[in-house]
C-alpha positions, 0 to 999 in steps of 0.5 A, a space after each residue: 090935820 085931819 086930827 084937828 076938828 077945828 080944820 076938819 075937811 079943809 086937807 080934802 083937796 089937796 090929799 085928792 091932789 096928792 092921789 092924783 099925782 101919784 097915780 100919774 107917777 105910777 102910770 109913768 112908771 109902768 109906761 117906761 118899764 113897757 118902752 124897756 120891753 119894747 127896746 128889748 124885743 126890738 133888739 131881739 128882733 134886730 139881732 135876727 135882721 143882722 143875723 139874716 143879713 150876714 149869712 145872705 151876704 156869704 151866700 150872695 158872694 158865692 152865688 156870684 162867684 165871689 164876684 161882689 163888684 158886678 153890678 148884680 151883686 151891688 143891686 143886692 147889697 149896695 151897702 155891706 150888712 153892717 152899715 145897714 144896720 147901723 142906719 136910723 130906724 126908717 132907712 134900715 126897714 127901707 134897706 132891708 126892702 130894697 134887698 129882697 126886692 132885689 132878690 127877686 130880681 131875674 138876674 138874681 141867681 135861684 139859689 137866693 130865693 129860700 132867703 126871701 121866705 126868710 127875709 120877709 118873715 124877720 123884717 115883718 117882725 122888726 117892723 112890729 117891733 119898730 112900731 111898738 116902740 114908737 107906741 111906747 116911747 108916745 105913752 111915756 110922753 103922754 105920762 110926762 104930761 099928766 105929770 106935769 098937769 097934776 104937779 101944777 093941780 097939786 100945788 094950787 091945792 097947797 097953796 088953797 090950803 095956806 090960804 085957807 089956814 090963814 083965813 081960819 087963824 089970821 093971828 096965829 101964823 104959827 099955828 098955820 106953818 105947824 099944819 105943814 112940815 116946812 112953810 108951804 112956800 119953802 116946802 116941796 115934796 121931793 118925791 112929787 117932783 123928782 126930775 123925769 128922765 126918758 131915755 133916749 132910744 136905744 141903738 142896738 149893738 147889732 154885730 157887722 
């Protein structure tokens, strides 16, 4: 078309269209490869809670004598390690608070108390991570958006174009299908409107 003085500037729309939405297919691209990265330091950050978690537990139980039914230990560890990781993100982080609080109990034995230097310092971090993926899975959201806007634009612009050919040629609509490799009605390009998929958040497997 733009080889064709005839309907020179005519493509200008909808090559600007075409621009637009791919920049926004890219953008979504970068957005998912950030939320990847965020799924994966989260996952770090979850394995060094479960770690912490695990060994406060050895260590609880023979801070207590092995005695795990007394009410003291239960304050600590109302639920064993592996089901509070297994718990959705909100209630795990509330989990993990609730234990250090209750290593600062006065009835929690001193030997415990290295561990809430520990404990604070891998839950600080899995809350970070928590948040980062929040932030990134809402940057994916807003990308699917500006997908959807500029594909509705792209289109308008196609069809702007038909009309206009038509106008130009009103007694040749073959010359204006040959302007387009299918019949505009008919034609879509797969690579503008391929399906959108976002992952679901991931769930680490977290060893009990």
């Amino acid at each position: 078309m733009e080889s064709d003085p005839e309907v020179a500037g005519l493509q200008k729309n909808i090559a600007a269209a075409r621009l637009a939405l791919r920049k926004h297919r890219d953008g979504r691209n970068d957005a998912s490869d950030d939320l990847v990265k965020a799924r994966a330091l989260r996952g770090i950050a979850l394995l060094a809670v479960s770690k912490w978690l695990r060994q406060l537990n050895l260590d609880t139980a023979a801070a207590f004598g092995g005695k795990t039914s007394s009410l003291d230990y239960v304050r600590i560890f109302p639920l064993a390690p592996s089901k509070m990781m297994a718990q959705a993100a909100a209630d795990r982080i509330v989990s993990v608070q609730n234990v250090l609080k209750a290593l600062g109990h006065a009835a929690t034995p001193k030997a415990l108390a290295p561990n809430i230097k520990t404990g604070e310092a891998v839950l600080k971090a899995l809350t970070a991570r928590e948040a980062g993926v929040v932030a990134a899975q809402a940057v994916v959201k807003d990308r699917v958006d500006d997908i959807r806007v500029a594909r509705k634009a792209w289109f308008t612009a196609y069809k702007s174009l038909e009309s206009a050919l038509a106008l130009k040629f009103p007694d040749d609509p073959e010359r204006v299908n040959a302007y387009f490799d299918e019949p505009p009605k008919a034609k879509v390009d797969a690579s503008l409107t391929e399906p959108v998929v976002v992952a679901a958040p991931a769930v680490a497997n977290v060893p009990a």
